[in-house]
C-alpha positions as CSV (number, residue, x, y, z in Angstrom):
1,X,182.7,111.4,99.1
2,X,182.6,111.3,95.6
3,X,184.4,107.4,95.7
4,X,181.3,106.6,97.8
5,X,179.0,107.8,95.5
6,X,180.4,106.5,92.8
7,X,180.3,103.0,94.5
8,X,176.6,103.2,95.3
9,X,176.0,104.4,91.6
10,X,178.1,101.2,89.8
11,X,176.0,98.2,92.4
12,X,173.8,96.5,90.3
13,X,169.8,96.3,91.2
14,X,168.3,93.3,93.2
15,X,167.3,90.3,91.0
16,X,163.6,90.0,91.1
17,X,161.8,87.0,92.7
18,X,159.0,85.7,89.9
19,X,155.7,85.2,91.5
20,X,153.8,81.5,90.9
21,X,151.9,81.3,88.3
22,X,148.1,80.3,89.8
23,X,146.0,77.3,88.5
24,X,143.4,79.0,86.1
25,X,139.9,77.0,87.0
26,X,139.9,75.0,84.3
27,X,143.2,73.2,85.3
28,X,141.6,73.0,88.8
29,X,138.7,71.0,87.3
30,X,140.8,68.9,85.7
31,X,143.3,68.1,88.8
32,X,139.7,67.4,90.8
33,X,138.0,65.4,88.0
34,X,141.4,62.8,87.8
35,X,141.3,62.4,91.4
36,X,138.3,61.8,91.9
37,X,138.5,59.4,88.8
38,X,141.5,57.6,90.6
39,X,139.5,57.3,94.0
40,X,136.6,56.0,92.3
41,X,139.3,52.8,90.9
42,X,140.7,52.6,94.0
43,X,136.8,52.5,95.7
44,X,135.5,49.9,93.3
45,X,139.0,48.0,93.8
46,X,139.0,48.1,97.7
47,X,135.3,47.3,97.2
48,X,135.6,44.2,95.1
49,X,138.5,43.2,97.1
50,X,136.3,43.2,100.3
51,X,134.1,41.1,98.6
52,X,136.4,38.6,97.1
53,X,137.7,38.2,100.8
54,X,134.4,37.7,102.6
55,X,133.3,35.1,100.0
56,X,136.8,33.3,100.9
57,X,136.0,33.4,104.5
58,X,132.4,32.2,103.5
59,X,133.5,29.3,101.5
60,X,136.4,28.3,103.8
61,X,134.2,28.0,107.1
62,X,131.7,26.5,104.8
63,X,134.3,24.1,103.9
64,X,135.3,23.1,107.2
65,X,131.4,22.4,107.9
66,X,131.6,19.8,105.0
67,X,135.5,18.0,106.4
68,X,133.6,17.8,109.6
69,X,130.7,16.0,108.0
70,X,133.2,13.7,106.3
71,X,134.6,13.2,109.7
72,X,131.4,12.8,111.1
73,X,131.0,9.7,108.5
74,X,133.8,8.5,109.7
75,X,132.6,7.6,113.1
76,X,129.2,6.7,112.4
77,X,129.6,5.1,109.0
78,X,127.4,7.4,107.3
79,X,126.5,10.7,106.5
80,X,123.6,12.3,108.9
81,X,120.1,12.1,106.8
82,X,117.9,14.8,106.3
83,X,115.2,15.0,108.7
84,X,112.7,17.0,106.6
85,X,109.0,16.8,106.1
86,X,106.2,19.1,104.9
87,X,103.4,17.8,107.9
88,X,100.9,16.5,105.2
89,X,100.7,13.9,102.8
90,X,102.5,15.3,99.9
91,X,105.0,14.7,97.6
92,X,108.0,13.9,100.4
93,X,108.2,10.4,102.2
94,X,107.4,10.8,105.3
95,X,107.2,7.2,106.8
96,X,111.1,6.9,104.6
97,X,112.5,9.8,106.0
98,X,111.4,8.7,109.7
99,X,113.0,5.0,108.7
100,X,116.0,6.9,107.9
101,X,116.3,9.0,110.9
102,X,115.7,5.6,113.0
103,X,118.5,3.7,110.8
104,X,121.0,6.8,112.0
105,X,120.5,6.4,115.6
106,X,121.0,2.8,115.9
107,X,124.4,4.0,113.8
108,X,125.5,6.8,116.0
109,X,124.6,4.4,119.3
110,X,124.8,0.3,118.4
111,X,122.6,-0.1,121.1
112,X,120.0,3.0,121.2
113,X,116.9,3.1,123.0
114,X,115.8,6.6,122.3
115,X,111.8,6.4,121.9
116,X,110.7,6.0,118.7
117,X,108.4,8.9,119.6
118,X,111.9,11.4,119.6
119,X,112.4,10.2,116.1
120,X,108.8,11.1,115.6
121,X,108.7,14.2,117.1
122,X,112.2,15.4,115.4
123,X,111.1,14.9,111.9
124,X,107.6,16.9,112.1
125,X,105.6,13.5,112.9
126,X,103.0,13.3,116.2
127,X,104.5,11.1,118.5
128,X,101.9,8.1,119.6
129,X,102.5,9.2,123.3
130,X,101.6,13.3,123.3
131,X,101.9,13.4,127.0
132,X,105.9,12.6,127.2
133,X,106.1,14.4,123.8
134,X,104.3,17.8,123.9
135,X,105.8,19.6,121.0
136,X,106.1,18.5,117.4
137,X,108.8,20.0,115.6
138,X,107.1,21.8,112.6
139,X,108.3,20.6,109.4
140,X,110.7,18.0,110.8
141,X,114.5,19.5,111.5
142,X,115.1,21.9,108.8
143,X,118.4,22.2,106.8
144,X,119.7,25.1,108.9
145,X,119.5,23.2,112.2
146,X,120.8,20.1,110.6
147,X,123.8,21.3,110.5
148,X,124.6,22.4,114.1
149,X,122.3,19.6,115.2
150,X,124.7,16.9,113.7
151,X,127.6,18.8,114.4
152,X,127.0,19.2,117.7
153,X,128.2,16.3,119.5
154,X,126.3,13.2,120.9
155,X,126.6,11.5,124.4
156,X,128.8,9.1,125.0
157,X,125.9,6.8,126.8
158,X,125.5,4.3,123.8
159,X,121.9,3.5,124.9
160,X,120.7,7.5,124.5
161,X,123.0,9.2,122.1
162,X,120.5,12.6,122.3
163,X,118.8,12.0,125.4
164,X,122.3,11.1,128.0
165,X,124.6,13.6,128.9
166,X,126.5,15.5,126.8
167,X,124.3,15.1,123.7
168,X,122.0,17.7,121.8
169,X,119.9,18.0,124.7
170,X,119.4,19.4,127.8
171,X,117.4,18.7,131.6
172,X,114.9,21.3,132.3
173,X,112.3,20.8,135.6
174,X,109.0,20.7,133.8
175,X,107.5,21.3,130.5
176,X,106.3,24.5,129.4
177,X,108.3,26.9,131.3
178,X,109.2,30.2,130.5
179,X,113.0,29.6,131.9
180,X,113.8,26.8,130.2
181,X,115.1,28.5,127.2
182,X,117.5,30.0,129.4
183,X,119.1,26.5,130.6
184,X,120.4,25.8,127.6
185,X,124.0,25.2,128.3
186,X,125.8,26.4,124.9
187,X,128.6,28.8,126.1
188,X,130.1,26.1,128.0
189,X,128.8,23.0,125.9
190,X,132.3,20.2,124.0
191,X,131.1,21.3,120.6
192,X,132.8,18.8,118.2
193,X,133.0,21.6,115.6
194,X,134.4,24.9,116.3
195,X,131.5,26.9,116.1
196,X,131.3,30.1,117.2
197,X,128.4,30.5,119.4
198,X,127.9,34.1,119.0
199,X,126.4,33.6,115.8
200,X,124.3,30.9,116.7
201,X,120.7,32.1,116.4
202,X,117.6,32.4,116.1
203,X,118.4,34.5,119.6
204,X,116.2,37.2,121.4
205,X,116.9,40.5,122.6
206,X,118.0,39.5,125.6
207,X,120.7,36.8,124.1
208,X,119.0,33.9,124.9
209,X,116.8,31.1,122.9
210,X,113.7,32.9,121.2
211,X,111.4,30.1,120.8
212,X,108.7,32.4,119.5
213,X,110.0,30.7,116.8
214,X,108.9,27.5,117.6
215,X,111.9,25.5,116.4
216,X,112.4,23.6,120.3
217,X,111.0,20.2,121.3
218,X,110.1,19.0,125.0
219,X,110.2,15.6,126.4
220,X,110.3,13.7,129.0
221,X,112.7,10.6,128.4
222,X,113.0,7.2,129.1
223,X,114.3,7.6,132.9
224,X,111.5,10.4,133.9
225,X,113.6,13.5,133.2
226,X,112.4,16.3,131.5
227,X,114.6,17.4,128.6
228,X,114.7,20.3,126.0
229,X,116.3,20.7,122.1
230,X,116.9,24.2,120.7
231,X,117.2,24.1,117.1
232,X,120.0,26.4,116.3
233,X,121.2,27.5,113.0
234,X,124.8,28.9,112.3
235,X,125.6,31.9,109.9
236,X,128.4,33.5,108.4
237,X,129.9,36.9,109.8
238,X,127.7,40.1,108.7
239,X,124.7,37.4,107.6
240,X,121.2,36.4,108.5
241,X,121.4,33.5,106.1
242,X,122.6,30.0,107.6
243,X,124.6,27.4,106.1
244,X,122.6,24.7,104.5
245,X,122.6,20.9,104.5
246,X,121.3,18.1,102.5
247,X,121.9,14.8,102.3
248,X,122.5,13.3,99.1
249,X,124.1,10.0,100.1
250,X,121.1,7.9,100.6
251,X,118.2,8.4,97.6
252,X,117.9,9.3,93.8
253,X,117.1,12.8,93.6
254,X,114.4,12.0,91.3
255,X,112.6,8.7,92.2
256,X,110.2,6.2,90.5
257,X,108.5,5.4,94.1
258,X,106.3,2.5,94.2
259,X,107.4,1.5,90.4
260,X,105.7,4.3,88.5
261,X,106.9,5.8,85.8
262,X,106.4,9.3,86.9
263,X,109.6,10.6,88.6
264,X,109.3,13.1,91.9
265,X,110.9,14.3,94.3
266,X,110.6,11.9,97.1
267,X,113.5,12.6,99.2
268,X,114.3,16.5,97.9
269,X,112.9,18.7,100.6
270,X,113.0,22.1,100.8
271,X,114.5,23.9,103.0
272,X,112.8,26.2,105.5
273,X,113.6,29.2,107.9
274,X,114.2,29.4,111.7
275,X,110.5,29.9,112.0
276,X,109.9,26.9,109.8
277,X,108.4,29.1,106.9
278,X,108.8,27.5,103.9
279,X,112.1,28.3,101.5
280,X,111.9,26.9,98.5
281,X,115.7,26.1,98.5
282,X,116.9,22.3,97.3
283,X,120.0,20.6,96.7
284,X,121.6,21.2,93.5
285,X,120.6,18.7,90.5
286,X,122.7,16.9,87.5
287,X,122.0,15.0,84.4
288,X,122.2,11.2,85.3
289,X,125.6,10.1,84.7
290,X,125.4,6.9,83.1
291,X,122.7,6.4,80.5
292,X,121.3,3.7,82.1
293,X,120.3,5.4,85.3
294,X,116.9,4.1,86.1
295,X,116.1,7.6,87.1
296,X,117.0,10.9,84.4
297,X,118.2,13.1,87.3
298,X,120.7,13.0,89.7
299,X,122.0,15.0,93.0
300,X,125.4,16.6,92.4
301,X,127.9,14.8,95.1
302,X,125.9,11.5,95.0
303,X,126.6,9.1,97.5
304,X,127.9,12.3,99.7
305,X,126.0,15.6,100.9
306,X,125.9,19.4,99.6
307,X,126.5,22.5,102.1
308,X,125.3,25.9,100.3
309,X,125.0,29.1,101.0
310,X,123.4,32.4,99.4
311,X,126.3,34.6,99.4
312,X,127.0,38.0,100.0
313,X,123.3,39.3,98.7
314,X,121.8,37.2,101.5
315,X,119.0,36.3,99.4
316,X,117.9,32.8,97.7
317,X,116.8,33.0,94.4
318,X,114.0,30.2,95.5
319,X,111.9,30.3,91.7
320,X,115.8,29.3,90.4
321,X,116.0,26.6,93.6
322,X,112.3,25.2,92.4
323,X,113.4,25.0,89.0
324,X,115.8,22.4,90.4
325,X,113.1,20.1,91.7
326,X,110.4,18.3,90.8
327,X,108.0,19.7,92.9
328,X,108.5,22.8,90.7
329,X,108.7,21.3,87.6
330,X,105.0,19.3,88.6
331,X,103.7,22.2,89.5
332,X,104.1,24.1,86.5
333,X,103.0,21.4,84.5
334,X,106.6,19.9,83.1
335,X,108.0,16.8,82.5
336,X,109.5,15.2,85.2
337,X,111.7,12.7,83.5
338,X,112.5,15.6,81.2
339,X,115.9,16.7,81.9
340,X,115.4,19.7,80.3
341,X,112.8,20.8,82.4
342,X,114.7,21.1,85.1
343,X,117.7,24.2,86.2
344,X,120.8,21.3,86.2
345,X,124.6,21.8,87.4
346,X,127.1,22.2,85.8
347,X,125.1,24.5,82.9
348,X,122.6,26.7,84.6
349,X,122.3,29.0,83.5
350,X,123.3,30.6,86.7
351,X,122.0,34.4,87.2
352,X,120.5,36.6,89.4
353,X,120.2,36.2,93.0
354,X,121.7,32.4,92.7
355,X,125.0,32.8,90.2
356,X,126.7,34.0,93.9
357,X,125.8,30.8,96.3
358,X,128.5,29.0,97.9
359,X,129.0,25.5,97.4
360,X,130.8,22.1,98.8
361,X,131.2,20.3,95.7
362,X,132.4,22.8,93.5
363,X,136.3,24.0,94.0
364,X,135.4,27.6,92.2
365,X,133.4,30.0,94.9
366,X,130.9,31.0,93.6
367,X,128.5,28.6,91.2
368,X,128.4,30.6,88.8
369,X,131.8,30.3,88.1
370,X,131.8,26.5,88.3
371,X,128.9,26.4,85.5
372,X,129.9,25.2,81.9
């Protein structure tokens, strides 16, 4: 008994377990305040990253529009012209931008016969026979729709590149019809460039055409059939902006017309929206490279084209765009063989809503990057 006891006496007392020490609130705080810190970096990081890739996308499928133009040149042994007028008799060339238009067709085809009148109708000008032609397009076809419109793929009948089968337009039965909008064959249409047609617009709610717009033309051609163009217009993913074209292959950007000394903007439209509202967007400008340019100011990628667009902020900075032209510079009463009147590429300076537009002739993204 007393052995037991004296065992139980001589064991030695259970080691105690310390508890964990709590956060006081202050330490709290400060966990909470460096992780939000570190998922604010990783935010603005994930953010930018986003950005950087959808302006990659942007300028790669924009890229792809401007190979296709060159392959476009190719086979018709020039670059399509800008079809472009403002319906009055203003500063643009109306009666040079319809010779142009008429010059391209007897390139795409050798042996065209499309009516004058289609050339007419298709670069804003009233046709001479309104009963075959109906519909004027507004404005001429605006630098949106040029680019699916060229792009788009022409017949193979060499007498009626738009008018045969296959080309940019389609038969309807009569003009005026509610239904024909819904003819239009584009799902199943050879495009020549991979566009994808889901982002073709302007569309209604109902997926089809919306001509409310009034960017379509009806005519009947030269063999009695009734036919219909859509003018369609081709954005990026997550945009409402299209892609842009001008042609910069075939006049000054500043010229001396009829030998004055007074340079303007002859052949620099502007660009316009699908409902033919004017945007006061141009193609970018340079200093004339060689000193002895008869004209002060130059398109950037003479001799070629330019394909822009805004960006990710969807918006053109059109007072920057008018600074570019002459038309702007006129109107606010500067100098048009002035140079530094003018907003000119590579210097800018480039801010605001246009520092993040995407262009062909620049290998940076953005232009802002490209400036000097």
């Amino acid at each position: 008994m007393n052995r037991n006891t004296s065992n139980c006496n001589s064991m030695s007392p259970a080691p105690r377990i310390p508890r964990p020490r709590a956060f006081t609130l202050v330490e709290l705080l400060v966990v909470i305040a460096i992780i939000g810190i570190l998922v604010a970096l990783i935010t603005v990081a994930a953010v930018g990253a986003l950005k950087k890739a959808r302006e990659a996308q942007i300028k790669a499928e924009l890229n792809q529009i401007a190979t296709a133009m060159d392959e476009y040149k190719n086979k018709t042994t020039a670059y399509p012209p800008n079809c472009q007028t403002d319906g009055n008799s203003g500063v643009l060339d109306e009666t040079g931008i319809l010779n142009d238009v008429n010059r391209h067709l007897g390139q795409i085809a050798g042996r065209s016969q499309e009516s004058s009148d289609l050339a007419r109708v298709l670069t804003g000008l009233s046709p001479s026979n309104s009963g075959s032609y109906p519909r004027v397009l507004a404005g001429g076809i605006s630098a949106g729709e040029a680019v699916v419109f060229w792009l788009s793929g022409f017949s193979s009948d060499p007498k009626f590149p738009i008018s045969g089968e296959g080309g940019p337009s389609y038969k309807i039965p009569s003009s005026g019809q509610s239904s024909n909008r819904t003819l239009d064959p584009i799902e199943s249409r050879k495009w020549v460039f991979p566009f994808d047609v889901t982002r073709l617009g302007p569309r209604d709610a109902d997926g089809f055409f919306d001509e409310s717009t009034g960017r379509f033309v009806e005519y009947l051609d030269q063999k009695g059939v009734w036919r219909r163009i859509n003018f369609w217009q081709y954005t990026p993913t997550k945009s409402e902006q299209p892609y842009l074209y001008f042609d910069t292959s075939r006049h000054d950007a500043i010229s001396s017309k009829g030998g004055s000394n007074t340079y303007l903007g002859y052949y620099d439209p502007p660009a316009a929206t699908a409902s033919n509202i004017a945007l006061h967007v141009h193609a970018f400008k340079k200093v004339a490279e060689s000193a002895s340019s008869p004209v002060p100011i130059q398109f950037v990628n003479p001799a070629k084209f330019q394909v822009l667009h805004c960006g990710l902020d969807d918006a053109w900075d059109e007072e920057a765009f008018e600074k570019m032209s002459a038309h702007g510079v006129t109107e606010n009463g500067g100098d048009p063989n002035d140079p530094a009147s003018y907003l000119l590429f590579p210097t800018g300076p480039f801010v605001g809503d246009i520092a993040d537009t995407i262009v062909n002739f620049a290998t940076e993204t953005r232009i802002e990057d490209a400036q000097k």
